[in-house]
Residue, then its C-alpha position, 0 to 999 in steps of 0.5 A: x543518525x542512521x546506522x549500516x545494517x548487514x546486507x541480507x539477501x532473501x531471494x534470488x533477483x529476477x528483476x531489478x528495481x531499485x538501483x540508481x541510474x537504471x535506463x529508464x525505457x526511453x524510446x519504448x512504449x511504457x505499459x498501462x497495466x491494470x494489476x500485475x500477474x500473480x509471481x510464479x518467482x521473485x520479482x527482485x532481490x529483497x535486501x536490507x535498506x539501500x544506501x546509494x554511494x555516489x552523489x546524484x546516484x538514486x534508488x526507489x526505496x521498498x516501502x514509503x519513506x524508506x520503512x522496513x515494512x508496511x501495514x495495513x488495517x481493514x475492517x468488513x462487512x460495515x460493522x456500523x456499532x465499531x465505528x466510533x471506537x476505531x475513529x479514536x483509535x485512528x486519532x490515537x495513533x494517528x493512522x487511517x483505516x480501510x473499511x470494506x463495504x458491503x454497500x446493497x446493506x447501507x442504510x438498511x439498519x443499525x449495523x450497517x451504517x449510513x452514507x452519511x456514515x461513511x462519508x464522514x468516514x471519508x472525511x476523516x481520511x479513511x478509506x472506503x472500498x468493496x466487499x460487494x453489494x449483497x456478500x455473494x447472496x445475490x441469488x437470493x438478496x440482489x435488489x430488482x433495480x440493481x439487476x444483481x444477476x451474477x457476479x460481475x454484477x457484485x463486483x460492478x454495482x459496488x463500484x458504482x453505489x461507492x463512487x455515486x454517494x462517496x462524492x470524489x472518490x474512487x473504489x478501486x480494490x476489493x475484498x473477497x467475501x467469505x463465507x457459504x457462497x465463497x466460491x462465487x468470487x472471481x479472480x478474472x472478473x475482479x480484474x475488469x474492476x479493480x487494481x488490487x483485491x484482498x483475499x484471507x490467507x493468512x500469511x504475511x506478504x512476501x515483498x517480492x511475491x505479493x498477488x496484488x488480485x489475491x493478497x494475504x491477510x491475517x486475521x487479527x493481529x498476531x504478537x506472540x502466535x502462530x510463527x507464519x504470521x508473527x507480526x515481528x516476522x517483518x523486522x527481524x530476518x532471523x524470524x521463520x527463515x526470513x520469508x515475512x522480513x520487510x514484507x506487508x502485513x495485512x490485517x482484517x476485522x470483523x466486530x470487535x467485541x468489547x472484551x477485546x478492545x483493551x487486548x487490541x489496543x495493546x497491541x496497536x500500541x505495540x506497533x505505535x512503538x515501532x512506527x520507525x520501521x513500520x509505514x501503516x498505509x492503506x490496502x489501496x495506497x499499499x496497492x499502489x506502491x508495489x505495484x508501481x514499485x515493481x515496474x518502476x525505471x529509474x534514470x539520473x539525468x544530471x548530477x551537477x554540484x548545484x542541481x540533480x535530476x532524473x526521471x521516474x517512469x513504470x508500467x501502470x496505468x497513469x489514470x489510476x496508479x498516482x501514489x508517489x514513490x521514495x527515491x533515496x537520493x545520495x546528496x553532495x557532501x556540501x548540501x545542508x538542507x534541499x529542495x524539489x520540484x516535479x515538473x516545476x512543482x514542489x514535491x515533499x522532501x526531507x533530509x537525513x544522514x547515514x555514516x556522516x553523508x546526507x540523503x535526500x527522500x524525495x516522493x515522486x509520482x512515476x511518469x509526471x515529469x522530470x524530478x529536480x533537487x537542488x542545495x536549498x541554500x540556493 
């Protein structure tokens, strides 16, 4: 059971996604954008948990399956010696990392792993991105045949070692390398080849404010430590003036010694045990939930005693954003157990109660169709 909490208004709304009912942009041509502009304000008004009032009424929840905040877990520079202790700590606690590649490095000895490495990686359900082909060293490290000449290249070669070796997948975000050559990195280069591009500051994601080209990320984990980068700065609103409440934190590794495996471990047990309030996605998957999120059109179609429709529509580009939202939608009081279908096909659905009324989380992609829920008595 589901209790209310207080309303806690964080910043002023500019925008406002996530109410029910909002007119959907029917009749205007949709975007396809590729990333959003860095926030010069708040995009939308960032509250505690949204709880629709009426039956059929609808709300595109911040995070996946309504969590209070999310995280995610990177690791750099391919750091082959790490792989099998983080794939254990992946089955431990039941999540999945990113790795971010330096992909010129694969194959060229022990520390750097092997495509047949990384595919294995892949087939365990983690992520594998880029964090260039040569680390910016490409004056003096860039391969003849790979015609590494600038940083377009870094960026564009990268892509295409990934997807070439990594069969069915796509590389869509980045890392920014660090580093002497740090200021190589280029915000309107990446933008040619990526959704999405992590950067190093460390400070928590603010959930209205993410530069999803320039994002945040803390090195490490920090349980206890510096107060901008608390990683309980997401669940209490109280913590360093609200800024980090039901933000994204980002994290990223390099090595990870073996005298700091058990500290480490600790504290990814911290999280294991707040896993209610906490979705650990990937920096690819976070990518594209905020910033489908933030474009996202919600309408109710139709709120019948037997049957609720609506539609979910944003401004990203539908070749490359195909994450499915949460909309939190209000049920009918006489609904025991539901049912749901995005243009005729079933989509994931679960049930709760908040304050003695049901609910329905409903994960839906925007602009692939009309979503149907229905009483699954029927």
């Amino acid at each position: 059971m589901h209790k209310t909490k207080r309303m806690l208004i964080i910043a002023l709304p500019t925008v406002v996604w996530a109410c029910a009912a909002v007119a959907d942009g029917a009749g205007e041509d949709r975007k396809q954008l590729h990333h959003l502009p860095a926030a010069e304000t708040s995009r939308f008004e960032v509250t505690d948990r949204v709880w629709p009032e009426q039956p059929g009424d609808a709300h595109v929840c911040l995070w996946k399956d309504d969590k209070l905040c999310a995280l995610s877990i990177t690791i750099d520079d391919n750091c082959a010696p790490d792989h099998q202790w983080w794939i254990e700590q992946g089955k431990k606690y039941g999540w999945h990392f990113t790795w971010f590649m330096i992909t010129g490095r694969a194959g060229t000895g022990a520390y750097w792993g092997t495509w047949d490495e990384w595919r294995e990686m892949r087939r365990l359900g983690h992520d594998v991105q880029s964090h260039t082909v040569t680390h910016l060293h490409f004056k003096d490290e860039g391969r003849a045949e790979d015609e590494i000449k600038d940083i377009d290249a870094e960026y564009a070669i990268s892509v295409r070692h990934i997807e070439e070796n990594l069969n069915d997948h796509r590389c869509v975000v980045l890392a920014y390398p660090g580093g002497k050559n740090s200021q190589l990195n280029d915000r309107d280069v990446a933008a040619k080849y990526f959704i999405g591009a992590r950067g190093t500051v460390g400070h928590i994601n603010r959930a209205d404010q993410i530069d999803y080209l320039n994002t945040s990320s803390v090195g490490g984990i920090n349980i206890g430590g510096a107060p901008w980068s608390e990683f309980n700065n997401l669940l209490d609103p109280a913590l360093y003036r609200g800024r980090g409440y039901r933000g994204w934190y980002c994290t990223h590794f390099h090595g990870v010694k073996e005298d700091r495996r058990q500290e480490l471990g600790e504290k990814l047990e911290y999280i294991k045990q707040r896993e209610d309030q906490v979705w650990v996605g990937l920096f690819r998957e976070v990518v594209m939930y905020g910033q489908q999120r933030d474009t996202a059109r919600l309408k109710t179609l139709d709120s019948k005693s037997q049957e609720i429709r609506f539609n979910l529509s944003d401004d990203m580009d539908d070749t490359l954003f195909d994450f499915p939202l949460t909309v939190k939608v209000r049920l009918p009081d006489n609904w025991k157990t539901v049912r749901a279908t995005q243009a005729g096909t079933p989509v994931e659905v679960s049930q709760l109660e908040h304050d003695g009324s049901p609910f329905a989380l409903v994960q839906a992609v925007p602009d692939k169709g009309e979503v149907v829920l229905i009483d699954g008595r029927q």
